[in-house]
C-alpha atoms as one frame of an Amber mdcrd trajectory, in Angstrom:
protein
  32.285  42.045  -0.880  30.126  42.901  -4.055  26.692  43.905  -1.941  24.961
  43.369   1.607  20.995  43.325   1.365  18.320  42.956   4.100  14.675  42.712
   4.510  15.269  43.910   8.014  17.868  44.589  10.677  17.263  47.034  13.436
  15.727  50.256  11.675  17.331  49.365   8.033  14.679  48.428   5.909  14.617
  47.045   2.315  18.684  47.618   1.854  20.065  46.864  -0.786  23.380  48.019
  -1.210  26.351  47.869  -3.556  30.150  47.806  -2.965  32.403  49.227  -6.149
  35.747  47.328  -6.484  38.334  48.828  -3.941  37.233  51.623  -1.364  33.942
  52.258  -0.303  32.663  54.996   1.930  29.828  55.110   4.111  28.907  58.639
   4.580  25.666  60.622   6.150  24.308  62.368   8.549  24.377  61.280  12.584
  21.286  59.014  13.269  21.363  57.858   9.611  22.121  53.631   9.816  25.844
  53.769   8.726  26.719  52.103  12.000  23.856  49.796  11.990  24.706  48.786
   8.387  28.430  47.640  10.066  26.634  46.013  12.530  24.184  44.282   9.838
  27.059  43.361   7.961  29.322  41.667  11.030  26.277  39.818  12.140  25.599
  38.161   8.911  29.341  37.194   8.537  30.035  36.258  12.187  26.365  35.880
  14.364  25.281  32.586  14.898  21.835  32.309  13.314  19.901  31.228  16.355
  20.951  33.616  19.587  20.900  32.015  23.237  18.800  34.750  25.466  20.906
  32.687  28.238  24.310  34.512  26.857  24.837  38.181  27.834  26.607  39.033
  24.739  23.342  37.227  22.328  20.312  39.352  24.918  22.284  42.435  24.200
  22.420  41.772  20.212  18.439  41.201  20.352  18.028  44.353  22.561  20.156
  46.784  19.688  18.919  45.214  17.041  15.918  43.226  16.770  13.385  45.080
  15.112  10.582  46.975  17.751   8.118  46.423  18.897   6.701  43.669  16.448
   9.661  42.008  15.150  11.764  38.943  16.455  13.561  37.926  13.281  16.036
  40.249  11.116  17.918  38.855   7.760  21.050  39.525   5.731  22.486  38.893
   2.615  26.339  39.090   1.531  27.321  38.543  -1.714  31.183  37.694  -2.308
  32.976  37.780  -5.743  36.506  35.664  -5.294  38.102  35.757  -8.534  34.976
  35.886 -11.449  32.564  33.823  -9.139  30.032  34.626  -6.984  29.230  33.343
  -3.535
């Protein structure tokens, strides 16, 4: 992955982020968004784009992470190099 950006996703705000070639680490303080970047990250890879408030697993997801209390819609951005292309 070359860089992950958002507008918003829980309490991230205006990230954008990127990832050197090889090992990165995510390091700071407790309370600081390095889990809620994961999270940002997995969602845009793997969440289906419209969630189902009849599925457990989908109410919980808007309940973590939509942004409160005046925000119903959170975005993400992943940018993949595979060989010299981008994606």
């Amino acid at each position: 992955m070359k860089r992950f950006s958002c507008s918003r996703f829980a309490g991230l705000k205006d990230i954008n982020i990127r990832f050197k070639k090889g090992l990165n680490v995510i390091l700071g303080p407790n309370e600081s968004g390095k889990s809620t970047l994961v999270e940002g990250i997995y969602a845009t890879l793997f969440k289906e784009p419209k969630l189902r408030m009849s599925v457990t697993s989908d109410k919980e997801f808007h309940k973590r992470f939509m942004p409160h209390p005046d925000g119903d819609v959170i975005d993400g951005e992943i940018t993949i190099c595979v060989g010299d292309k981008e994606y």
